[in-house]
C-alpha positions as CSV (number, residue, x, y, z in Angstrom):
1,X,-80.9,0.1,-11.8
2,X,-81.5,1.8,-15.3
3,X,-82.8,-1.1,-16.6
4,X,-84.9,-1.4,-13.6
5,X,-86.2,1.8,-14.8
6,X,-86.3,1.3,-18.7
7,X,-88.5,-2.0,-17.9
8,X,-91.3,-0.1,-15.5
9,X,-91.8,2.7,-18.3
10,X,-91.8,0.3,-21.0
11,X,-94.4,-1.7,-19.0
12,X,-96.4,1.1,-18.8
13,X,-96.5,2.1,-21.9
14,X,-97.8,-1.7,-23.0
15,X,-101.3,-1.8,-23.4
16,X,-101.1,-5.8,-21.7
17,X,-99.7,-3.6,-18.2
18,X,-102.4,-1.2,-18.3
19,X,-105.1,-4.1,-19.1
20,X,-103.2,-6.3,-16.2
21,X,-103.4,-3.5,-13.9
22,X,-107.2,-3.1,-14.3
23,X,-107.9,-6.8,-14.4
24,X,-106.1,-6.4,-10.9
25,X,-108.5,-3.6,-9.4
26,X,-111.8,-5.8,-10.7
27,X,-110.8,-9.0,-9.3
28,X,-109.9,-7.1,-5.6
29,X,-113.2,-5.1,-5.8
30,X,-115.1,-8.2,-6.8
31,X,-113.8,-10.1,-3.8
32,X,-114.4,-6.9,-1.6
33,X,-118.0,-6.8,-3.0
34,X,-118.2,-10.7,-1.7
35,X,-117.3,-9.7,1.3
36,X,-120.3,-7.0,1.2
37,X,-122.5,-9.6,0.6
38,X,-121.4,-12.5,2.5
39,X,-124.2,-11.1,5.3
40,X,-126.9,-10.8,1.9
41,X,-127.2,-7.3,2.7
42,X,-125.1,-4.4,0.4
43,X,-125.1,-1.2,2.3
44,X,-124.0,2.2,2.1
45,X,-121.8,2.2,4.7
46,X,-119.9,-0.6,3.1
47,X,-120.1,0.7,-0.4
48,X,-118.5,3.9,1.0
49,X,-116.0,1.6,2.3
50,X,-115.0,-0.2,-0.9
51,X,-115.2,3.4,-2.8
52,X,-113.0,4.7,-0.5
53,X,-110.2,1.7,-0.2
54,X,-110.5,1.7,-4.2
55,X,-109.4,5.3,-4.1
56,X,-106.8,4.6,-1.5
57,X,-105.6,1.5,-2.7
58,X,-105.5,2.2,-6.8
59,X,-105.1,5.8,-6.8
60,X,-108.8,6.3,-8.8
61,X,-110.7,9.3,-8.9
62,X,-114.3,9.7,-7.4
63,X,-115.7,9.1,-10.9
64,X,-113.1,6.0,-11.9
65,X,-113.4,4.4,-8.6
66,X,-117.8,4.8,-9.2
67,X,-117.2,3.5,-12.7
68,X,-115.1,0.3,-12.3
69,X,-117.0,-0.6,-8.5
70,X,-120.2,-0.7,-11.1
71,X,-118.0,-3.0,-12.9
72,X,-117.1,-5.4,-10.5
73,X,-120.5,-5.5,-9.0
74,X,-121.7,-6.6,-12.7
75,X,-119.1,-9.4,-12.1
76,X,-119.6,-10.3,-8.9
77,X,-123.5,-10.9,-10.0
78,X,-122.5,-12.7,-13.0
79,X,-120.0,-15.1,-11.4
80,X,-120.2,-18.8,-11.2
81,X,-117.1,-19.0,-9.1
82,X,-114.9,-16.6,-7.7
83,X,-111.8,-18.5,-9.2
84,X,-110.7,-16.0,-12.0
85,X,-110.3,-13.5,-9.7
86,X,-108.5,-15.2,-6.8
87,X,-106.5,-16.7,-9.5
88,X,-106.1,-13.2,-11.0
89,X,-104.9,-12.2,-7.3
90,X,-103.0,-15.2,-6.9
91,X,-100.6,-14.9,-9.7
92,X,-100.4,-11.2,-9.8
93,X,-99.8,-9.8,-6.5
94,X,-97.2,-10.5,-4.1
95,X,-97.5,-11.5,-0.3
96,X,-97.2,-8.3,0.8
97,X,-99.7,-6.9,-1.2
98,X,-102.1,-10.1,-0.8
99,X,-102.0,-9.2,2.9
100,X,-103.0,-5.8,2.0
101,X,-106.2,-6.8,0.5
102,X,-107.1,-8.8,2.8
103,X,-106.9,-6.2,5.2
104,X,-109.4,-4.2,2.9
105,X,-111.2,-7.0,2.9
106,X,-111.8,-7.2,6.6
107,X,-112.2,-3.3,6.9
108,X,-115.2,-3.6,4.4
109,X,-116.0,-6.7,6.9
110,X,-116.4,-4.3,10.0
111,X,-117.9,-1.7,7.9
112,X,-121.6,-2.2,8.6
């Protein structure tokens, strides 16, 4: 159990788990923003949404969750493929938490 402990606070005090951790958050809010978009229209009501399940879900403030949903949208207009973030999904999260998202994913689905 202690060195249950000793790993999570070491982990946290690598730069790599903090990096990981973001990388994490952009590659669900970029699939979230798909989502958005899949009906070509972005509106407020679902950009509330994501804002909001990025506060819930990662703990962000009103001003973090703004900045890195700026990010992501970035991304999401940049990308050729949504690979690097399903990958980054993929090998990161668990099932649990892979059924999580996808529950954000469908609230931000019904949102509009």
């Amino acid at each position: 159990m202690i060195s249950f402990i000793k790993g999570l606070v070491s982990n946290k005090a690598d730069p790599s788990y903090e990096n990981k951790a973001h990388s994490i958050e952009l590659a669900s809010l970029v699939l979230l923003i798909e989502i958005a978009k899949a009906d070509h229209q972005f509106d407020q009501g679902e950009m509330e949404r994501i804002a909001s399940l990025a506060s819930d879900c990662f703990h962000l403030s009103a001003d973090e969750s703004a900045a890195v949903i700026e990010q992501a949208i970035g991304l999401s207009r940049d990308a050729t493929s949504l690979y690097e973030f399903t990958s980054t999904i993929h090998e990161n999260l668990n099932d649990n938490e892979k059924f999580d998202l996808i529950k954000a994913m469908w609230k931000v689905a019904y949102a509009d």
